[in-house]
C-alpha positions in Angstrom: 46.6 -8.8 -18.2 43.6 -7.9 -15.8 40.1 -9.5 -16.7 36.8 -7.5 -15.2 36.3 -8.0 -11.6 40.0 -8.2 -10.4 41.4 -5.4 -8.3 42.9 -3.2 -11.0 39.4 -3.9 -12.9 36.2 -3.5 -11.2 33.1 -4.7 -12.7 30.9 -2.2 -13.5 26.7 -3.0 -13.7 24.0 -0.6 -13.7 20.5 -2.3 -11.7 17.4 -0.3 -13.0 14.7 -1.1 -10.2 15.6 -0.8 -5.9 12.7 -3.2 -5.0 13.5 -6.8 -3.6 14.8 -8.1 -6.8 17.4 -5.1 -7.2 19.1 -5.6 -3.5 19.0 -9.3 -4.0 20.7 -8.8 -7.3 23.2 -6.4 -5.8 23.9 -8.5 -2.6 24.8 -11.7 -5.1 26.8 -9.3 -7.3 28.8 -8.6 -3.7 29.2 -11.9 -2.2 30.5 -13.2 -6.1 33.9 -12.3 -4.5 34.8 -9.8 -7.7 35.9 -6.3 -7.5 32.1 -4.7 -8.3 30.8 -1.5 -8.5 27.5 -1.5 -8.4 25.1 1.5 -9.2 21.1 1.0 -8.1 19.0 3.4 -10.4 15.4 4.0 -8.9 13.2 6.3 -10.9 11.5 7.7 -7.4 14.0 9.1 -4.5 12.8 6.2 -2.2 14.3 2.9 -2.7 12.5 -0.6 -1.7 9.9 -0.8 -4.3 7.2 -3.6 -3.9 8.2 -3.3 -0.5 7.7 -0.2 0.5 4.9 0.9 -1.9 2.9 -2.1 -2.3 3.1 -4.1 1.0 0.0 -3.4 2.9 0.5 -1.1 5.6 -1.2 -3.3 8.3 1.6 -6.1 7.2 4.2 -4.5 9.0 6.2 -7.5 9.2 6.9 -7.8 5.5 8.2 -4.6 5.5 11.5 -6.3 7.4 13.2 -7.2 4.6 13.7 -3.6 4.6 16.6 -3.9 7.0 18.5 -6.6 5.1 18.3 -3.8 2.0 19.7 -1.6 4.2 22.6 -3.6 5.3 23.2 -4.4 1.8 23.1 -0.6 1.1 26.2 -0.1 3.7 28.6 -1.9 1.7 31.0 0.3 -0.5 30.3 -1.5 -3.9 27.1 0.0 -3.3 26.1 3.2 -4.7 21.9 4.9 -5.0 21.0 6.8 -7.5 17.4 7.7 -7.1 14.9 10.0 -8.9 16.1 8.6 -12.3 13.9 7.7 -15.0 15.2 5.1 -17.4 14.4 6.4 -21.5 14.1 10.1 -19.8 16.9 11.2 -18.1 19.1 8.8 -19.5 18.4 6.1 -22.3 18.9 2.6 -22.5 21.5 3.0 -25.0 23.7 5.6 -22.9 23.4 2.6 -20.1 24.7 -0.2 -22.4 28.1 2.2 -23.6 28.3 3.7 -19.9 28.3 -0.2 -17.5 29.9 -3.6 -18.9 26.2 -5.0 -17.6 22.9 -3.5 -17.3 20.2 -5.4 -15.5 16.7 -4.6 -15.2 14.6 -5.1 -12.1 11.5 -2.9 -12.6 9.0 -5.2 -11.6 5.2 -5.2 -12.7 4.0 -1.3 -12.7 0.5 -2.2 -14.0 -2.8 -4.2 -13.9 -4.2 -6.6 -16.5 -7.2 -5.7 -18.1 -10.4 -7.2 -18.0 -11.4 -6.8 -21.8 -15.0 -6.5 -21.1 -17.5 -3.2 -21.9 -17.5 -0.7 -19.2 -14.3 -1.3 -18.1 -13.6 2.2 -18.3 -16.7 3.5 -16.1 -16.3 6.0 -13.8 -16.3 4.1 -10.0 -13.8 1.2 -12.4 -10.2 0.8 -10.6 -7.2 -0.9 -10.9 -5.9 -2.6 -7.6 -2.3 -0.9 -8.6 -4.1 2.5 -8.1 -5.7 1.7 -5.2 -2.8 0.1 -2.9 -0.6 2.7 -4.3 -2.9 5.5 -2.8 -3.1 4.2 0.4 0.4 3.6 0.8 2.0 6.7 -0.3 3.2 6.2 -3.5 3.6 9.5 -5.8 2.0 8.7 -8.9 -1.4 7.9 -7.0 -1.4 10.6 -4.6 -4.2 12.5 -6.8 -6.3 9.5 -7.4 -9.8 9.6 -5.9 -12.0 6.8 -5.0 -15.9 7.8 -4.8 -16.5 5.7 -1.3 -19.4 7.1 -0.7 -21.7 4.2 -1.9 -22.3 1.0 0.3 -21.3 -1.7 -2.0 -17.7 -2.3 -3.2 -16.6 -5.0 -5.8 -13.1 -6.9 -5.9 -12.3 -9.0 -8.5 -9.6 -11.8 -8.4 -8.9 -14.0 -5.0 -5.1 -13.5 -4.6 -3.5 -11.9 -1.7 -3.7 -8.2 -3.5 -7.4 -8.6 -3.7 -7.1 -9.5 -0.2 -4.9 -6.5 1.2 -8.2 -4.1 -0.8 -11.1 -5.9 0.3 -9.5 -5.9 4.1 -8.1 -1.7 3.8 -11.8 -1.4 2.8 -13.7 -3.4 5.6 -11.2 -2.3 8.7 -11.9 1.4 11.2 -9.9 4.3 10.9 -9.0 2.7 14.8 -7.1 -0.5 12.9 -5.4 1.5 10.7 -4.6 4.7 12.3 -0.8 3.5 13.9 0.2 1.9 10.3 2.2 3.8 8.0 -0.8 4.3 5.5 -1.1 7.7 4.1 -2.8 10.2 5.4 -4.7 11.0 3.1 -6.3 7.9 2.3 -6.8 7.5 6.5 -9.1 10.7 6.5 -10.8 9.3 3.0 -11.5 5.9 4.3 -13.0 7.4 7.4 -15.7 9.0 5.7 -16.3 5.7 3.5 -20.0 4.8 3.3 -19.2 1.3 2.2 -20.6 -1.5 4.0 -20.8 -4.8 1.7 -17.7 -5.9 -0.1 -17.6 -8.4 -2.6 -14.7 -10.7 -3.6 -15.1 -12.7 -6.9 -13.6 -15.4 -8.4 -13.4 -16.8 -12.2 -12.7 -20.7 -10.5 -13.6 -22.4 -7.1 -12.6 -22.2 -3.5 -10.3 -24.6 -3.9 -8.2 -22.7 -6.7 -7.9 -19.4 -5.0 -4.4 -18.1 -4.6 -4.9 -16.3 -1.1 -2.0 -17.0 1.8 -4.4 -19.1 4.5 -2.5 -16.2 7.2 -4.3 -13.7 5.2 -7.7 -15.3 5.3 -7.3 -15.8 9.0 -7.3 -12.0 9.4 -10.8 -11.2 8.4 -12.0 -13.3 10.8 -10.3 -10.8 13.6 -11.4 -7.4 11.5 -13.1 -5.3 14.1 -16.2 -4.1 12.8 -16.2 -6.5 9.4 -18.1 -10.3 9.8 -16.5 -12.3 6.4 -19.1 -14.4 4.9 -19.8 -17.3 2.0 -22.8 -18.9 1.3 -22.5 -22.4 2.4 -23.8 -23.5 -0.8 -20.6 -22.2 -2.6 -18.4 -24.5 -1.1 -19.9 -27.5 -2.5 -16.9 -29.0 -4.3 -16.7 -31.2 -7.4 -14.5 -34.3 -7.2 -11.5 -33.2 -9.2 -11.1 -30.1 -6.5 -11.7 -32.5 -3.7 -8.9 -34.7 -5.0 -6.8 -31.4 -5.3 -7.2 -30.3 -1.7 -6.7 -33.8 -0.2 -3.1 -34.3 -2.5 -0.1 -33.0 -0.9 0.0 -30.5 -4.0 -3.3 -28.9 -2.3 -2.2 -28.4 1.4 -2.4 -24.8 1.2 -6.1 -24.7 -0.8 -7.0 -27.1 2.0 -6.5 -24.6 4.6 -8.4 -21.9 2.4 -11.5 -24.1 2.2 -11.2 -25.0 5.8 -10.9 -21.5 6.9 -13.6 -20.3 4.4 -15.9 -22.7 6.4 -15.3 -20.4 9.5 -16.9 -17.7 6.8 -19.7 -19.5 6.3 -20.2 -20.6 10.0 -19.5 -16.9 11.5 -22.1 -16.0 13.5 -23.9 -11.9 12.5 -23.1 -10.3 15.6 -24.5 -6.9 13.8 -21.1 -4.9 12.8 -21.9 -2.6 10.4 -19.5 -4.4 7.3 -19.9 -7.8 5.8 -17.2 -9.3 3.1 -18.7 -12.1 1.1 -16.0 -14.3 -1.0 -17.6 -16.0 -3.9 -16.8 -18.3 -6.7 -17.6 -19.6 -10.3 -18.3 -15.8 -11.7 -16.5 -14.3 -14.4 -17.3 -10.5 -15.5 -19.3 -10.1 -18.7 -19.9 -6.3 -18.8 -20.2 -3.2 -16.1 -23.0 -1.0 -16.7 -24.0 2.4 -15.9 -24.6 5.7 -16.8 -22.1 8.5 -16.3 -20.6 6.1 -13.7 -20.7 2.3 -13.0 -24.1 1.0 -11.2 -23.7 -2.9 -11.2 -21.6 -5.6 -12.7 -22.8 -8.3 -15.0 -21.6 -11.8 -14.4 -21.6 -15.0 -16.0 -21.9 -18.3 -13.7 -18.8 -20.6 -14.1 -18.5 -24.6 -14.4 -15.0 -26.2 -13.5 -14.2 -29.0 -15.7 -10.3 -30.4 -16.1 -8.3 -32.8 -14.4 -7.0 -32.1 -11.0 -4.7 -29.2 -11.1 -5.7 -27.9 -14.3 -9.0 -27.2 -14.0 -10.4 -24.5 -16.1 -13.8 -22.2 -15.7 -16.4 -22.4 -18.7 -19.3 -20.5 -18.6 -22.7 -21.2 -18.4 -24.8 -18.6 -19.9 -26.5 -18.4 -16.9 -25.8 -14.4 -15.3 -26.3 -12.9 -12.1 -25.8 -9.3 -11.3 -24.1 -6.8 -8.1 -25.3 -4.0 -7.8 -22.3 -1.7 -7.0 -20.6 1.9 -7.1 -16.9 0.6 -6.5 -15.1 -1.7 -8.1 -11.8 -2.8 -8.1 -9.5 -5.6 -10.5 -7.4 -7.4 -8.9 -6.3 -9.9 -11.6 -2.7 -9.8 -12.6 0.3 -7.4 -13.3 1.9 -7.2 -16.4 5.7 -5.2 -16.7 6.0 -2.0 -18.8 8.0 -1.5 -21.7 11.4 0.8 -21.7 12.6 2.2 -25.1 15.3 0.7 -26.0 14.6 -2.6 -24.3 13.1 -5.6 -25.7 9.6 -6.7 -24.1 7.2 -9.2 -25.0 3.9 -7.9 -24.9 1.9 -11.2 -24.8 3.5 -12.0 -21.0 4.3 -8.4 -20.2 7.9 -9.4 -19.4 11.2 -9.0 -20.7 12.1 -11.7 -22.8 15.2 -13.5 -21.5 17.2 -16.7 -20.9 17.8 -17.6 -17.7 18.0 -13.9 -17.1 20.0 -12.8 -20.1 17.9 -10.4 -21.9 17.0 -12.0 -25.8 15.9 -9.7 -28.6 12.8 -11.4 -28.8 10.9 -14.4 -27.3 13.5 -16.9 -28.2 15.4 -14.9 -30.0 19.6 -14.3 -29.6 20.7 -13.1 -26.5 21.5 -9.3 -26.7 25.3 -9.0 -25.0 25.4 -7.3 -21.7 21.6 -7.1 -20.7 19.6 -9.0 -18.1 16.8 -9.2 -16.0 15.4 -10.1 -12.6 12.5 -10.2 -10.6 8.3 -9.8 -11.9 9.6 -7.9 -15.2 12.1 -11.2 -16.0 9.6 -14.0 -14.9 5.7 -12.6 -14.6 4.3 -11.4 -11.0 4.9 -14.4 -9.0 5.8 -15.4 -5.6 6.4 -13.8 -3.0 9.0 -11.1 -1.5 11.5 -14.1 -0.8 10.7 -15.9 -4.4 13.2 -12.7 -5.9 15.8 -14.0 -4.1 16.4 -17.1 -5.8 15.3 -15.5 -9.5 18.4 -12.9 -8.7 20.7 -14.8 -8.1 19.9 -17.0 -11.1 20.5 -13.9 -13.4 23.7 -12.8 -11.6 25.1 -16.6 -12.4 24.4 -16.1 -15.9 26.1 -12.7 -15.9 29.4 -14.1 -14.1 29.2 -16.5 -16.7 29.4 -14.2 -19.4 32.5 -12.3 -18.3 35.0 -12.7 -21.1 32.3 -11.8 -23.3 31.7 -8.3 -22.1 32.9 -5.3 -23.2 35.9 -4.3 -20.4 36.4 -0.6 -22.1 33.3 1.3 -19.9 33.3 4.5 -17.3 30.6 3.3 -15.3 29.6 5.8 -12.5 31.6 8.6 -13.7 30.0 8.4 -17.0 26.8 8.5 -15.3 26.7 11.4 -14.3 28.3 13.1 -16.5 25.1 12.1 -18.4 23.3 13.4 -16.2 24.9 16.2 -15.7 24.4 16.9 -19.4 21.1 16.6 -18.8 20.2 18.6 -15.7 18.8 15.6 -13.5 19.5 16.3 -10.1 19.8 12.8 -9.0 19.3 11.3 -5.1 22.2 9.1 -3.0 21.3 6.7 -0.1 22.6 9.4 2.5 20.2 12.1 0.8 17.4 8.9 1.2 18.3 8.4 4.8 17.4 12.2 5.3 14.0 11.6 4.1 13.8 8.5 5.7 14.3 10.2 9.2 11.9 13.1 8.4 9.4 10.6 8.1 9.7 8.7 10.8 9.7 12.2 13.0 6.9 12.9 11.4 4.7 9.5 11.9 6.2 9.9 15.6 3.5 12.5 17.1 0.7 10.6 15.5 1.6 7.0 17.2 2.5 5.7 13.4 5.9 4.4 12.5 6.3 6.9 9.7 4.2 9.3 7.7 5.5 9.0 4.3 6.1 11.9 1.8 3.9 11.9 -0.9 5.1 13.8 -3.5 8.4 13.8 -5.2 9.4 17.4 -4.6 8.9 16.7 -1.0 11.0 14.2 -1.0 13.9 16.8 -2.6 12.9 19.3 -0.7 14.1 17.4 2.3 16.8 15.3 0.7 18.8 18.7 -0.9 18.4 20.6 2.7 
């Protein structure tokens, strides 16, 4: 009698997401030793997700994981099926009857919210918007971003807010042989904006940048980063923090955010200033936003779990940009359960529960930011993947062996007149851009628009 996974029985799983967490799912599912087939379903006709879309586009480097996705996409248990949207061209439901696992790596599509008035002011952006224009993603190829006044705004102190504030402060020269988009190269050479802010709810010692990335505004061409010395006056709890082996990492923040405060004006024409201990109460302005409102912040806690009360006292910037930068939360996909509290998926140890807690629902997982909330980095999905692919080897004898798996894919589609993309109809688009990006000195210039893309991928 033949179980799933033997020769005579191939394993059939549907991964809905192609960023980091869906190769590293697929690469486990390979080396597991089973007979798998494995089908990748991406809702654009590029693959590589976070990587390709949200990686900054002067971070080339992180971009290499790119070529161990590639190798993973050469084996034959591997098969891409882009330009499908989950609960529109196919539903949940016709994904749990078609694989005998589904597992969903869709990541963290949107931005928290700051819940405070004048959110929704004209000149008010999400981070998601803005590092998805600049890098070529379709659904932020229309967005505008009115960069015609001198002060910008970024609030939160992680490495996104980081990737912003520096896109803003570098010349067209730094950026111009990246693989940013065009058209957010010709719109940020006509930016008027010379002051960006970067605010923090807590203290220098709790913000959540990489100490690599803070290094690099010291080298920004025509950008000096500053704090006010005064800021980095640290109680004794943070103190202890920073001096525990815990606090290595904030330790090099602080010491590098000295450099900011020691960096000698030399005159270029930009100036970041980091600062702390300010949350947002309110943005105000007329038919757009004018300045932000914020109250001053105390720390009080133990070490390590310090928290930021307010003061009552407020201070004000006065701005035309701004830009939060303060968390992702997943979006929901008919037919699957989510938790809306955490913005996740609510699972076990990957396997997908029908509520927070709840019994796990056969057949269903999760990886990656939409499984465990947007932490980590690119590497972190590595270890999360495999973790869910353990629980789904686990579960063998409990799955349904009776399913069609590809071929009842698209004959589902089919049915429903999605014209879907492979890897080889990727690898066309991926050399048109290249060509393209080629004449310009840039390592690609990305398409911008989906019916590009299938322009070039159908021929």
């Amino acid at each position: 009698m033949s179980s799933l996974g033997d020769e005579s029985s191939p394993l059939r799983v549907a991964i809905i997401g192609s960023g980091p967490s869906g190769f590293y799912a697929t690469e486990a599912l390979i080396k597991s030793g089973l007979n798998v087939e494995i089908d990748l379903i991406e809702r654009l006709p590029a693959p590589y997700g976070l990587v390709r879309n949200g990686v900054a586009p002067d971070h080339p480097k992180l971009k290499q994981a790119i070529e161990v996705y590639k190798k993973v996409a050469q084996n034959p248990e591997f098969n891409f099926v882009g330009n499908v949207t989950v609960g529109v061209d196919i539903t949940a439901e016709d994904l749990q009857q078609t694989y005998h696992a589904v597992m969903y790596t869709c990541g963290a599509e949107t931005d928290r919210q700051l819940g405070i008035p004048g959110e929704d002011l004209a000149g008010s952006h999400t981070a998601t918007e803005f590092v998805g224009w600049y890098n070529g993603h379709p659904d932020y190829r229309d967005r505008t971003f009115d960069l015609s006044h001198e002060t910008a705004v970024v609030i939160g102190q992680g490495n996104v807010a980081a990737d912003v504030a520096r896109i803003l402060a570098k010349s067209v020269d730094e950026l111009k042989h990246t693989d940013i988009a065009q058209h957010a190269l010709d719109a940020l050479a006509e930016s008027r904006v010379r002051t960006i802010y970067v605010v923090g709810r807590r203290g220098p010692a709790q913000a959540k940048f990489a100490s690599k990335e803070l290094k690099e505004f010291l080298e920004i061409e025509n950008c000096r980063p500053y704090i006010d010395p005064v800021e980095l006056e640290l109680n004794p709890a943070s103190e202890e923090e920073i001096n525990s082996k815990a606090g290595r990492g904030n330790k090099k923040n602080v010491e590098i955010f000295h450099q900011f405060a020691g960096s000698e004006d030399t005159g270029k024409p930009r100036i970041c200033i980091a600062t702390f201990l300010k949350s947002p109460l309110r943005l105000e302005g007329g038919e757009r936003l004018e300045k932000v409102v914020f109250e001053a912040n105390e720390l009080s806690g133990e070490p390590f779990g310090q928290s930021a009360q307010g003061t009552g006292q407020t201070t004000e910037i006065a701005c035309g940009i701004l830009f939060r930068s303060i968390g992702y939360n997943g979006v929901p996909i008919p037919g699957v359960p989510f938790y809306d509290r955490w913005g996740t998926i609510p699972n076990d140890a990957g396997r997908i529960t029908s509520e927070q807690g709840g019994a796990v629902v056969p057949g269903l997982y999760t990886a990656g930011w939409i499984k465990r909330g947007p932490s980590g980095i690119i590497g972190t999905n590595r270890a999360c993947a495999v973790e869910s692919v353990e629980s789904l080897l686990a579960d063998l004898g409990q799955l349904d062996a009776d399913r069609p798996g590809r071929e009842g894919l698209y004959q589902i589609l089919g049915r429903n007149g999605v014209r879907h993309v492979n890897f080889i109809q990727w690898e066309k688009i991926d050399a048109a851009e290249v060509a393209a990006g080629e004449p310009k000195g840039k390592p690609r210039e990305k398409f911008t628009r989906q019916a590009e893309m299938l322009a070039v991928a159908n021929g």
